[in-house]
Structures are given as structure tokens and as C-alpha cells.
Legacy VTK file of the C-alpha trace (Angstrom):
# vtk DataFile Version 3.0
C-alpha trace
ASCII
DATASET POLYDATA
POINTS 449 float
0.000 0.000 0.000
1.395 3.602 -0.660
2.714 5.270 2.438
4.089 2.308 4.480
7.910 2.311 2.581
9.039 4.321 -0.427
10.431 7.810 0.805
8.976 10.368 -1.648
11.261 13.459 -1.061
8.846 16.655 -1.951
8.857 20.546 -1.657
6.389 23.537 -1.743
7.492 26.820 -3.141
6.180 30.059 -1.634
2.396 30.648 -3.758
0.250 32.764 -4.959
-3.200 33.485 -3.750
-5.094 30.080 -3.077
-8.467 30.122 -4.126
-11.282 27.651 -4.499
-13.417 25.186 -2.912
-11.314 22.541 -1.200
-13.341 18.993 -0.727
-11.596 17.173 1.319
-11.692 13.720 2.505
-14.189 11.800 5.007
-13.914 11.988 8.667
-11.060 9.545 9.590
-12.334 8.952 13.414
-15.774 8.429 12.027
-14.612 6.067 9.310
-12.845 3.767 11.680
-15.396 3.899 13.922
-18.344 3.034 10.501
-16.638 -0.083 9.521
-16.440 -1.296 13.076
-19.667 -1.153 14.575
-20.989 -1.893 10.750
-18.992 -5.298 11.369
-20.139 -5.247 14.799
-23.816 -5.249 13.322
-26.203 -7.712 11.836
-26.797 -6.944 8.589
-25.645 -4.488 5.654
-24.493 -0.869 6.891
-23.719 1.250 3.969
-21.303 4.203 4.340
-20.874 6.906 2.240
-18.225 9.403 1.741
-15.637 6.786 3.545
-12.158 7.980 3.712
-10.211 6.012 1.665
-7.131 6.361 2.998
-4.373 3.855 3.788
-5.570 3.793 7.934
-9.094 3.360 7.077
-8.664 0.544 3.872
-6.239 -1.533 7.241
-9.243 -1.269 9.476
-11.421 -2.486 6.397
-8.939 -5.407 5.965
-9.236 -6.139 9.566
-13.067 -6.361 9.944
-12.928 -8.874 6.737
-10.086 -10.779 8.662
-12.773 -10.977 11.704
-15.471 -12.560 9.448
-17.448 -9.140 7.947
-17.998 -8.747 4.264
-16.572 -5.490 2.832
-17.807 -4.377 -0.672
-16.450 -0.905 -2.202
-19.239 0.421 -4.385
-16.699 2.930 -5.559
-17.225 7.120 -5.457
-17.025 6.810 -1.848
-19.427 4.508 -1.147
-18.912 1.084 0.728
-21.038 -1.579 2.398
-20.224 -3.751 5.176
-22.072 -6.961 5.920
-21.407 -7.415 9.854
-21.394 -10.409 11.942
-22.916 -8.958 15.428
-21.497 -8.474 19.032
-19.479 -11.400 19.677
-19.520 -12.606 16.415
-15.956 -12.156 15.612
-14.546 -15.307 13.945
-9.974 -15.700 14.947
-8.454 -14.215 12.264
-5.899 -16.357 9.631
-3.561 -13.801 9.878
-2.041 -11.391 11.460
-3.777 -8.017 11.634
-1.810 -5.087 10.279
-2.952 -1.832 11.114
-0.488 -0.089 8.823
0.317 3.537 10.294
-2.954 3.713 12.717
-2.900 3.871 16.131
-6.946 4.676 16.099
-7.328 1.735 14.116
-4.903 -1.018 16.325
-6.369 0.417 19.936
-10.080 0.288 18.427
-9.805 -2.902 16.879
-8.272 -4.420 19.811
-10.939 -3.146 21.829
-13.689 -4.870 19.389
-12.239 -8.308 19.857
-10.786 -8.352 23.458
-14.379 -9.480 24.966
-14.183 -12.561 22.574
-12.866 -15.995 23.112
-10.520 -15.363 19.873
-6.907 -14.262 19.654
-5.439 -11.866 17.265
-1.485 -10.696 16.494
-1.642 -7.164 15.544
1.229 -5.451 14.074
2.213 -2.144 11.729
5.067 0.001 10.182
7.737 1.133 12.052
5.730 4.367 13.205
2.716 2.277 14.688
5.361 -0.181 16.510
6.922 2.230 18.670
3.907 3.801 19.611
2.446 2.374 23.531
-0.203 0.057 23.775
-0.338 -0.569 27.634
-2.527 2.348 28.015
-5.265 0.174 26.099
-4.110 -3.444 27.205
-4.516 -2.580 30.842
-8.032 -2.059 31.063
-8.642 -5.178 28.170
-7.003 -7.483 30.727
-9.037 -5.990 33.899
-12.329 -7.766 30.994
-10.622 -10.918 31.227
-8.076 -10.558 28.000
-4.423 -11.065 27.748
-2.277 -9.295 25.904
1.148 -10.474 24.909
4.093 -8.868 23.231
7.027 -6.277 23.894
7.509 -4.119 26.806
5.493 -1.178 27.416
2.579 -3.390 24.790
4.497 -1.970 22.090
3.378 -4.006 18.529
3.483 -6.870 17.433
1.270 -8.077 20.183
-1.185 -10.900 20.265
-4.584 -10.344 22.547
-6.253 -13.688 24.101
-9.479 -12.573 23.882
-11.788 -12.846 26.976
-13.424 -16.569 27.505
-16.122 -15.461 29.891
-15.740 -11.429 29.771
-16.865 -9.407 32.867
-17.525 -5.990 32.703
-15.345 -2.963 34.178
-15.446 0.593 35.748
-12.540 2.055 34.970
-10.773 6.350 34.950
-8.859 7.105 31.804
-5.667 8.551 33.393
-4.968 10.375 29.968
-7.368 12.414 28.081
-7.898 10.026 25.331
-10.766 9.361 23.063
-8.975 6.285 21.681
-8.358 4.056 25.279
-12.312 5.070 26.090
-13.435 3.829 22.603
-11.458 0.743 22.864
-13.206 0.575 26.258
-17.086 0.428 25.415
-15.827 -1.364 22.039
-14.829 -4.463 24.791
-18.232 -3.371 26.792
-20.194 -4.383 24.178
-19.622 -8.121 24.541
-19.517 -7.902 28.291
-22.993 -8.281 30.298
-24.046 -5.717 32.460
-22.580 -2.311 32.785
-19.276 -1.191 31.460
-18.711 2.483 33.216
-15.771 4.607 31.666
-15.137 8.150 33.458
-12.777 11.088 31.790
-11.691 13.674 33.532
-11.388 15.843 30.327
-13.786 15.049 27.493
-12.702 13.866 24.602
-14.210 13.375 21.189
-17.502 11.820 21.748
-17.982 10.411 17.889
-18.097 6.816 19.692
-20.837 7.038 22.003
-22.674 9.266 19.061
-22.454 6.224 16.955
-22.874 3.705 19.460
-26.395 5.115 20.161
-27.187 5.353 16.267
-26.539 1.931 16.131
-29.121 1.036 18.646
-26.778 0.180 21.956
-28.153 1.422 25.558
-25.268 4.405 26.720
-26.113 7.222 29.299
-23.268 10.033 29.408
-23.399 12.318 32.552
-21.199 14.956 34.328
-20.572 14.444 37.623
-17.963 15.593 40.119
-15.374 12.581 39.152
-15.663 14.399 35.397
-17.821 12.728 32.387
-19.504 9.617 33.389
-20.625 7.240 30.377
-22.285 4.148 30.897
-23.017 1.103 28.340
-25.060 -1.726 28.705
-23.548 -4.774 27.497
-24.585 -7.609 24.572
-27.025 -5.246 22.753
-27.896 -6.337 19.106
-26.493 -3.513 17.253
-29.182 -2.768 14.182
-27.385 -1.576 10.964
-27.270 1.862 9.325
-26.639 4.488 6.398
-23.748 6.835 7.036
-23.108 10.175 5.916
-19.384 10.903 7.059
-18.992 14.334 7.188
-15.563 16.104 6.442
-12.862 15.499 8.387
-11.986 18.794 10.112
-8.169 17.808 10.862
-7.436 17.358 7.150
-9.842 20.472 6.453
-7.224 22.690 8.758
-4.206 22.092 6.209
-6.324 24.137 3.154
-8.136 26.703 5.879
-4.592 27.052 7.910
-2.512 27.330 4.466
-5.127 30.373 3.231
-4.304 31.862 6.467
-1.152 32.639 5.620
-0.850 33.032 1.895
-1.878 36.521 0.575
-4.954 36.982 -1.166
-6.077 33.677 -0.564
-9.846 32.751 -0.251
-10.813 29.225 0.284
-14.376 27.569 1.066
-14.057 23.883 2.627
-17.642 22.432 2.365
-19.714 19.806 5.062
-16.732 19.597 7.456
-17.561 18.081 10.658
-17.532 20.720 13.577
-18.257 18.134 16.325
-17.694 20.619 19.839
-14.872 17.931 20.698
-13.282 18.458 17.304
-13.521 22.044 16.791
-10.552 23.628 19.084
-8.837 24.621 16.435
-11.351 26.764 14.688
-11.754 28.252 18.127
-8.187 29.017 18.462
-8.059 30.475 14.926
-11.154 32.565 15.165
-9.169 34.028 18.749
-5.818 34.226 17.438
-7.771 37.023 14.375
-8.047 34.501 11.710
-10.575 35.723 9.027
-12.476 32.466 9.233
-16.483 32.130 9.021
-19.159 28.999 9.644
-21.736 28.883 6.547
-24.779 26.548 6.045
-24.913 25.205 9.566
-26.491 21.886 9.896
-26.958 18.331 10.855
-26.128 15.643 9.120
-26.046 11.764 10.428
-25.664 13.277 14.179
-23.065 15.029 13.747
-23.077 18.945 13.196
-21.473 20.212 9.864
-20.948 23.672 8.361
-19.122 24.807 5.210
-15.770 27.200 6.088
-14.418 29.902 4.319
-11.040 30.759 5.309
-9.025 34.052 3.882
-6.158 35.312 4.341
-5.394 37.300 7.638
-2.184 38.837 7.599
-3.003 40.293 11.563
-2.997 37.313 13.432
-1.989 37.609 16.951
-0.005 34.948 19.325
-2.268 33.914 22.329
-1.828 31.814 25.069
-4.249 28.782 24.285
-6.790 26.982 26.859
-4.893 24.103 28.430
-7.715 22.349 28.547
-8.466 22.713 24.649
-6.057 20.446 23.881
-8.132 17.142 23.771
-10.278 19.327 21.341
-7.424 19.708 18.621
-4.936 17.754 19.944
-4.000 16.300 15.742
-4.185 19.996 14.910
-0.884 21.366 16.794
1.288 21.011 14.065
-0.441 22.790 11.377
-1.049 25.580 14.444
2.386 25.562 15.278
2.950 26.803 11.092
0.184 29.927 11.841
1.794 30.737 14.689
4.913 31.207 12.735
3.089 33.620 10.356
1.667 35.759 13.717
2.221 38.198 15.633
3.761 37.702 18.958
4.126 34.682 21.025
1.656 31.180 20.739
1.686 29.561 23.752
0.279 25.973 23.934
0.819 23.940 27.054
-0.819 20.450 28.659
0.002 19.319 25.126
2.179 16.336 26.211
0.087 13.534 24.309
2.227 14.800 21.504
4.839 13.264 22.299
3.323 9.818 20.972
1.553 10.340 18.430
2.945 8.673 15.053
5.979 10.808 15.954
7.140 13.690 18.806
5.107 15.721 17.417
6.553 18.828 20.031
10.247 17.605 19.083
9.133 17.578 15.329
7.886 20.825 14.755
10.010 22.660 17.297
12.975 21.001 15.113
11.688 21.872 11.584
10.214 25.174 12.331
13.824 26.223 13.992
15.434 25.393 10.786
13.096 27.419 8.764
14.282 30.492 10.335
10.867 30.277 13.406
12.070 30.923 17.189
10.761 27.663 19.277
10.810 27.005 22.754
9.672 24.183 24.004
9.317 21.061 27.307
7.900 18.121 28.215
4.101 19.108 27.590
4.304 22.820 25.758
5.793 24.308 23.140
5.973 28.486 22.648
6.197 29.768 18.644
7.739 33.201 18.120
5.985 34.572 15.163
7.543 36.845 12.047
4.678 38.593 11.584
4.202 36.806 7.931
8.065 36.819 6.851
9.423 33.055 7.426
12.036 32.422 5.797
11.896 28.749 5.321
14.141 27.343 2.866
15.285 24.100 4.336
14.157 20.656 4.518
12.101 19.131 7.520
12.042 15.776 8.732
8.492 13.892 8.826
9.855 10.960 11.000
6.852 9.165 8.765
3.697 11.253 10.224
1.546 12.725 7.928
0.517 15.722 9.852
3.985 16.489 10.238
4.320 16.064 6.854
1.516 18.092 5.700
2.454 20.739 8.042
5.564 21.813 6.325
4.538 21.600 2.924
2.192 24.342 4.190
4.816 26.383 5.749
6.185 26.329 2.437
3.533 28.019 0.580
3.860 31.164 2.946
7.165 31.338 3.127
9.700 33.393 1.711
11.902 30.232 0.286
9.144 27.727 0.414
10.008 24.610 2.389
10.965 21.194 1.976
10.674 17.550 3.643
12.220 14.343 3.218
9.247 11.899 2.950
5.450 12.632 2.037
4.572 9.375 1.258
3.006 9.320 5.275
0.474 11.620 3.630
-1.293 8.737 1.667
-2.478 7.478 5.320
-5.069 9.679 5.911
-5.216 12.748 2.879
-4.268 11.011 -0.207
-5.609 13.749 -2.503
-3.950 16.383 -0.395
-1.290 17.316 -3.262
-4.278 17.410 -5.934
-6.344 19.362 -3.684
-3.857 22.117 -2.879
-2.715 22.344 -6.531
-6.206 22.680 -7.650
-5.991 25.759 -5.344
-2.990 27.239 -6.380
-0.337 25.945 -4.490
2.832 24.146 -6.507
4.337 20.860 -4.403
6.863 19.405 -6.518
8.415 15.422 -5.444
11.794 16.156 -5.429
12.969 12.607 -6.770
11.191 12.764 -9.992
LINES 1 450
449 0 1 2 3 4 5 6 7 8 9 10 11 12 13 14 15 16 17 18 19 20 21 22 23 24 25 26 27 28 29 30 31 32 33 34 35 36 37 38 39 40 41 42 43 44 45 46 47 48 49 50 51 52 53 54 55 56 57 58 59 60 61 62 63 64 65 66 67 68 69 70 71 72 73 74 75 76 77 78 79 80 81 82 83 84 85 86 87 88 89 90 91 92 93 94 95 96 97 98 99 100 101 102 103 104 105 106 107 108 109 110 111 112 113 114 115 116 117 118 119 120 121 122 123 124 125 126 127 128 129 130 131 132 133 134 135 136 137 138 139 140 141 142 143 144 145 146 147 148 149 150 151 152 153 154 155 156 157 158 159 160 161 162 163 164 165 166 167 168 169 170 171 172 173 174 175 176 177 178 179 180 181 182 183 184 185 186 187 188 189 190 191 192 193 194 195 196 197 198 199 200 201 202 203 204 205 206 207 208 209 210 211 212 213 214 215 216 217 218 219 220 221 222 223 224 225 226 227 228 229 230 231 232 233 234 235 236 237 238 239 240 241 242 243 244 245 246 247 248 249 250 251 252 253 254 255 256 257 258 259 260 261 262 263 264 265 266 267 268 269 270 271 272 273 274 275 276 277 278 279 280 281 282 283 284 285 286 287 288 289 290 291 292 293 294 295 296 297 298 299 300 301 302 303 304 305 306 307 308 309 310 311 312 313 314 315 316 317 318 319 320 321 322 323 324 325 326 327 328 329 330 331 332 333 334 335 336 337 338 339 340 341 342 343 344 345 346 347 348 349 350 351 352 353 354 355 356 357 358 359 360 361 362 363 364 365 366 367 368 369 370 371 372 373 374 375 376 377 378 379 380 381 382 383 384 385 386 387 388 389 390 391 392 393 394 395 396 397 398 399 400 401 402 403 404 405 406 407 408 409 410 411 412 413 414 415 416 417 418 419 420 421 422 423 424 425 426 427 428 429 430 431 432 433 434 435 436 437 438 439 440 441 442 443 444 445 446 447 448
């Protein structure tokens, strides 16, 4: 599959005004999360507007590995034929999950509470990345999970033979350990109880309600309380995925800071536990407005038109934002460059394992293109020029797409444009970013052709 080996060296030279509409991909969290409750189902959920991206198609591969039926009707549309809760059948193989960490903790999550074991494994990236923060609560259902230290992949889960359920505190603001969480509830009888402190993105327990199962969500002193009620018959449905608002930042973020520039992104997502970013934006001056506003499949979706704002201000961001837009630092970090003043962004630390350091990353590449960084263990401050980066070298992606993405970006503001050693991470989760962003104006060149 494209993006798991060949290095494809590429650069972005400083643009013209960007103008256009930009129609970006499908909601990756709510594309992982279609294909597994649709396998998780009984009967035929059909899903249109899937992202069909590298993460998403490994997810797909591992719900057909499980026993579900997975048909592309092409343009977008796909249909999964699902086998119900518990209905997992052990896999032949050994599940690769590619560059996903979504689609590894999620997935383990949907089989744990079965009497089935599964090896899961996945490029370099994905096997340094921990798992213990999900295979700690699988074991308190009854599962084992075996592999390297700190549950790093390849690891093989022993699902659950008689699977009890469990109350259990995310220590970490993290959508993916609760989802993985009521994914094992579902086979479990009784009540599964997950508390967060923070909330996190609630696309989960939106879909897991669409799809028929019984889940209360309350706040309560201890923080957000959601409750699921085990072995439900999940009923199958017709999806609409909206937009997905991280890759919809790269086109709104990159007419930000390219002069002239007038861009309108159309039926993005703007879930409250997705939309920090467009908060921060709209705070930090950005020239950025919500059109159309609506509901669509449960989620709310707008169309965006983003200009160019060449009086941005640095502002010390929310702490507790951060679960809100925590994939959307990087790209921030690049308007921050282009701003006025100081961006402060701290309680940020669940960069540090994503797909890569994400802090260490940016903070490296952006201090090479000419940007002032400071940075620790869970914040990073950006010193911005006020519009005049002078870019001009070459970043390392340390295979993560957003990282990727991020500098290609930089490059179309600044002075020298900007260049980085591998894009082929992109293909994970944008693959039509470089047609998209030429059809707007912008010229990324692959440097080894």
C-alpha cells in the first residue's frame, strides 16, 4: 500500500493566492469507527463518503479478517455486511494496522471481549507507539495481551473466555483508550462504566447510540460519566461521514497565511470535541467564518471559508483545549509562525506519541526554517515573524503525515518555500492532499522525480 515504505522526497514553493473550494476527505475517526460497529452489526451498513485512505482501507482489511464482508461500491461509497457483538470469527492472519494507532487500539478493543486471539502489528511508526494504556483495562475484561515491553506491537490479545464488565478512569485524556473501552463493553454483560476527567471526542458514544446500543453520558464531580449496557444487538445503518476537520485545517490554515487567498471547505464536521482549532483560529484574528450550519447523520457540519489574515496575533491557548485539537498542533504551530507575537500551547504532552514527537518535530523543523521555538515536556511556545518566514530548508516527517503536511504548508507562505524528506506518510489519511492544494494554487513538486 502507498505510504508504508518508499520515501517520496517533496517541496512547496512560496504561492500565490489560493483560491477555491477545497473537498476534502471523510472523517477519519468516524470512518474507523463506521466499519467497526458496521462489522459489529447484523446486517448491511452502507457508508458513504468513507475515507479512503491507507488507515481506514487496514481497518477495512481487519473487519474482513474478523469474518465481515466489505464491498467498495466505488465514489465513496462502501457496504459492510457485519457479523454482530461477539460474532468475531480468529483471524488467519495477522492483523496489520499499517500507520494507525486509532485503528490497532479500536480494533483491539472490538475483539478483546471474545474468546478469539489476534497478532496485531504495523510500520515502524505504529510499533513504537504504547499500547499498555489500552491493554490494561482489556485485561481488567478478562483478556491477555502479549508482546514487547510497554505493549508496544506486534502483540497478540487472548481474547476474553467469559468477559466481565469494568469501571474504569482514563488517566490520559484520550478518546482512543475510552473507545477501545465500550468497544470491549459491548460483549460484556451488564454495565461497562468509563469516566474522563477531560472530554474527549464523543464520535463513539454518538455512533454507538445510532446503532441502537443502551449508553447514558453524565457529568458528575469525578468528570464525564458514560455508561453502556452490554450484549445489545447492534441494528445496521446508512452513514453520511462528514468532512474530516483535521485534514480540512491544512487548506483553511494554508489560506491563512498566503496573501490573497480565499478558500471555502464544504460539510466539514464541527463536532464541539473536534472544533478547538477553529476556536483558536477565530481568537488568534483569523478571518475564518461557519456557513450553512447543519446536521447531518448526528453530527453537526458547516461549510468554512477561510481568507487570508495577515493580523494574526499569538495567544496563550486553553490548556484544557487540547483534547479538542490535539491532531491539529502542528499545522497551528505553522500559523503561529506567520503571527504576531508569542503562541503559547501547554498540557500538550500527548504529543509526544503520536505517530511521531510531534513537540520535538515541529520545534525542530520550524527552527530550521528560520521560526524561534521554545519548548518542554508538555508545551511548546512559537515566536511569530509577523508573515516573513524564511523557510528554505528541509524538515524531517519521522513518517507522520501531519507532520508532513504541516511543512509543505509552511512552504507556501514562506519566503523560500520549504521542503521535507518523505510525504509518502500523507497517503495514510489525505491522499488527494497534493491534488487538492494544486487545484488551489499551491505548486508541491516530489523532489525525486
Amino acid at each position: 500500500m502507498a505510504g508504508h515504505s518508499s520515501l517520496i522526497p517533496m517541496k512547496s514553493i512560496k504561492s500565490g493566492p489560493l483560491m477555491g473550494q477545497a473537498d476534502v476527505p471523510g472523517d477519519k475517526s468516524i470512518s474507523h469507527r463506521s466499519l467497526i460497529l458496521g462489522a459489529l452489526s447484523v446486517g448491511e451498513t452502507i457508508i458513504q463518503g468513507l475515507l479512503e485512505g491507507d488507515d481506514v482501507i487496514d481497518t477495512g482489511r481487519a473487519m474482513e479478517a474478523f469474518g465481515a464482508e466489505l464491498i467498495n461500491h466505488n465514489y465513496g461509497t462502501w457496504s459492510i455486511h457485519g457479523v454482530g457483538v461477539g460474532g468475531f470469527a480468529e483471524p488467519n492472519s495477522v492483523i496489520n494496522c499499517g500507520n494507525s494507532g486509532t485503528g490497532a487500539r479500536l480494533i483491539m478493543g472490538a475483539m478483546a471481549t471474545s474468546p478469539i486471539t489476534a497478532t496485531f502489528t504495523g510500520d515502524v511508526s505504529l510499533n513504537k507507539r504504547p499500547m499498555d494504556r489500552v491493554t490494561e483495562p482489556l485485561e481488567m475484561f478478562g483478556a491477555h495481551a502479549y508482546g514487547r515491553s510497554n505493549g508496544q506491537l506486534p502483540l497478540t490479545i487472548v481474547g476474553a473466555e467469559e468477559a466481565v464488565p469494568i469501571h474504569y478512569q482514563v488517566p490520559m485524556p484520550s478518546a482512543q483508550v475510552k473507545s477501545a473501552i465500550l468497544l470491549a463493553g459491548l460483549n460484556a454483560p451488564g454495565q461497562t462504566v468509563v469516566i474522563e476527567k477531560e472530554s474527549t471526542r464523543d464520535h463513539t458514544e454518538r455512533m454507538l447510540i445510532g446503532f441502537g446500543a443502551e449508553l447514558i453520558s453524565e457529568y458528575t464531580d469525578e468528570g464525564r460519566v458514560i455508561s453502556l449496557t452490554g450484549q445489545p444487538e447492534l441494528r445496521p445503518q446508512k452513514i453520511n461521514v462528514p468532512r474530516d476537520p483535521s485534514s480540512a485545517a491544512f487548506p483553511i490554515c494554508a489560506a491563512l497565511i498566503v496573501e490573497g487567498s480565499d478558500v471555502l471547505v464544504p460539510n466539514i464536521g464541527l463536532n464541539p470535541t473536534r472544533a478547538g482549532l477553529f476556536d483558536t483560529l477565530r481568537d488568534m484574528g483569523a478571518n475564518l467564518t461557519f456557513e450553512n450550519l447543519r446536521e447531518e447523520s448526528g453530527e453537526p457540519v458547516a461549510d468554512l471559508r477561510s481568507k487570508y489574515s495577515p493580523d494574526l496575533k499569538g495567544i496563550d491557548i486553553p490548556p484544557e483545549r487540547a483534547a479538542s485539537m490535539i491532531d491539529e498542533y502542528p499545522i497551528l504551530t505553522v500559523v503561529a509562525s506567520f503571527a504576531q507575537g508569542i503562541t503559547r500551547m501547554h498540557g500538550v504532552n500527548e504529543l509526544r506519541v503520536k505517530e511521531s514527537d510531534r513537540i520535538e518535530a515541529m520545534a525542530t523543523g520550524l527552527r530550521a526554517a528560520g521560526v524561534l521555538v521554545e519548548d518542554g515536556e508538555d508545551w511548546i511556545h512559537v515566536h511569530g515573524l509577523e508573515g516573513k518566514v524564511p523557510g528554505g530548508s528541509t524538515a524531517t516527517t519521522y513518517l507522520d503525515h501531519r507532520i508532513a503536511m504541516s511543512f509543505l504548508i509552511l512552504g507556501m507562505g514562506a519566503k523560500n518555500g520549504m521542503s521535507i524528506d518523505d510525504g509518502a506518510p500523507v497517503a495514510t489519511s489525505f491522499p488527494i492532499f497534493e491534488p487538492l492544494m494544486e487545484r488551489l494554487g499551491a505548486s508541491i513538486i516530489r523532489t525525486d522525480e
